[in-house]
Structure formats: structure tokens, C-alpha cells
C-alpha positions in Angstrom: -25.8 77.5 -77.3 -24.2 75.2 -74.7 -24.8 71.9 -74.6 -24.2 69.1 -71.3 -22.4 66.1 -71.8 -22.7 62.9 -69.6 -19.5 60.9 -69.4 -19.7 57.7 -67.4 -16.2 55.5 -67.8 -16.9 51.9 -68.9 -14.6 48.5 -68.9 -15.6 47.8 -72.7 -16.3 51.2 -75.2 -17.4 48.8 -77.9 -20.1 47.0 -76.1 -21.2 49.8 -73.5 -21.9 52.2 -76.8 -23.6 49.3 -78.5 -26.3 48.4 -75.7 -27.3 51.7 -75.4 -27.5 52.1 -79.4 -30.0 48.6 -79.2 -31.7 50.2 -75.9 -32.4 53.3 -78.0 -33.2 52.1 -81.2 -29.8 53.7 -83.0 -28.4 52.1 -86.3 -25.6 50.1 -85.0 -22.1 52.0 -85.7 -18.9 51.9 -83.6 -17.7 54.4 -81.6 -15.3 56.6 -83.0 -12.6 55.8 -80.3 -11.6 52.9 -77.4 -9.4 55.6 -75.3 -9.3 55.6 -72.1 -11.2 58.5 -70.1 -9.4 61.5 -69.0 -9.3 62.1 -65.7 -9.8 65.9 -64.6 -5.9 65.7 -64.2 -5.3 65.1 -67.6 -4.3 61.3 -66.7 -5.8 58.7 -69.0 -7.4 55.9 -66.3 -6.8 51.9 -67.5 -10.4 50.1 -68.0 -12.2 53.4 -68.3 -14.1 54.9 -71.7 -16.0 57.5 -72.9 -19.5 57.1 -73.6 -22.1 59.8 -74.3 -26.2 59.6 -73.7 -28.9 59.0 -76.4 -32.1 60.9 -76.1 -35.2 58.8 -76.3 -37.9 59.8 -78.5 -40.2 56.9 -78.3 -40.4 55.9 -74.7 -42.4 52.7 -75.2 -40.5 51.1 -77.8 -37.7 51.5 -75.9 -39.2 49.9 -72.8 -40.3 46.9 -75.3 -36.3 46.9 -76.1 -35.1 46.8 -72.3 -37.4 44.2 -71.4 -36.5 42.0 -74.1 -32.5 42.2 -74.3 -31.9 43.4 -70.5 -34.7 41.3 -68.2 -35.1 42.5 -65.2 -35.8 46.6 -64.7 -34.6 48.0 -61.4 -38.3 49.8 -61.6 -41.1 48.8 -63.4 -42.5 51.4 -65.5 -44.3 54.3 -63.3 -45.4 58.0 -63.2 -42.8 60.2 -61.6 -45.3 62.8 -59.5 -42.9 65.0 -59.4 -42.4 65.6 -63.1 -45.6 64.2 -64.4 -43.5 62.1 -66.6 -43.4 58.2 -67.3 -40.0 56.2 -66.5 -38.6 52.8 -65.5 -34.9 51.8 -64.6 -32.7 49.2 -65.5 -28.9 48.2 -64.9 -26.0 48.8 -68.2 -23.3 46.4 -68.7 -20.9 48.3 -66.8 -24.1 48.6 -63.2 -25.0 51.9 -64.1 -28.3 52.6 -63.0 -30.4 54.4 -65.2 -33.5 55.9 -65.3 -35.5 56.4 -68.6 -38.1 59.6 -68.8 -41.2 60.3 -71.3 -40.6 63.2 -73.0 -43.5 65.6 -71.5 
């Protein structure tokens, strides 16, 4: 089985894993490293971190969550006609945006 990782670099590991652990509904833990990212060159990059993506199981308390610790969403909660699946986007820490799906 192979599996897809998504890699974004971040200024601050720590905080960047722990939003998305509170946006997710994760037990709070630290991540296992504060490294820098390595670049496809093999170079580590200052100011850059690893961080990997949660899966969301329950869509709406996760929404609850965004709207409480985040404000604003970049797009209010919709039907994608596309997919037939729920979303809404909001901003991380670090500007990312980032678009939450329904499972469907």
C-alpha cells in the first residue's frame, strides 16, 4: 500500500502541529521533531518544519472548533457540486489556506 504525505514548511513546528491537533479534535502531544524541512536538495531550509495532515472524521465538530479558536473562515460552510461533499476554508498560523471536506 502506498500512502501520500502533505508536507507544508512552517516558521513554528510546535504551534503549527498544535492548531491543527485543536482544529481536528487530536489529544494534544508534541511533535516528535523541530527540524528544519529538507529541501529536495538535501539542504535543510532556516524557519521551515515538517508538518503532516489529520483526516477529519466528524466534519461539524470540527467546523464548531474553527469557528471558535480561528474566527473568520475564508468560506463559509458550502456544498462543493463537484464532489457532492460539504466544506469550508480557513487560514493556519503560518497563511495556509485550507479547505476542509465531509467525508462522502
Amino acid at each position: 500500500m502506498k500512502r501520500t504525505w502533505t508536507i507544508i514548511g512552517v516558521a513554528d513546528v510546535a504551534r503549527s502541529f498544535n492548531w491543527y491537533q485543536r482544529l481536528f479534535g487530536q489529544a494534544e502531544t508534541a511533535p516528535v521533531h523541530d527540524h528544519p524541512t529538507l529541501t529536495s536538495a538535501g539542504r535543510a531550509e532556516p524557519g521551515n518544519g515538517l508538518l503532516l495532515f489529520f483526516r477529519v472524521d466528524d466534519f461539524d465538530a470540527a467546523l464548531a472548533r474553527a469557528r471558535k479558536f480561528n474566527g473568520r473562515l475564508e468560506v463559509e460552510p458550502r456544498l462543493n457540486p463537484a464532489t457532492g461533499t460539504r466544506e469550508y476554508a480557513l487560514r493556519d498560523p503560518d497563511g495556509y489556506y485550507i479547505m476542509i471536506s465531509a467525508l462522502s
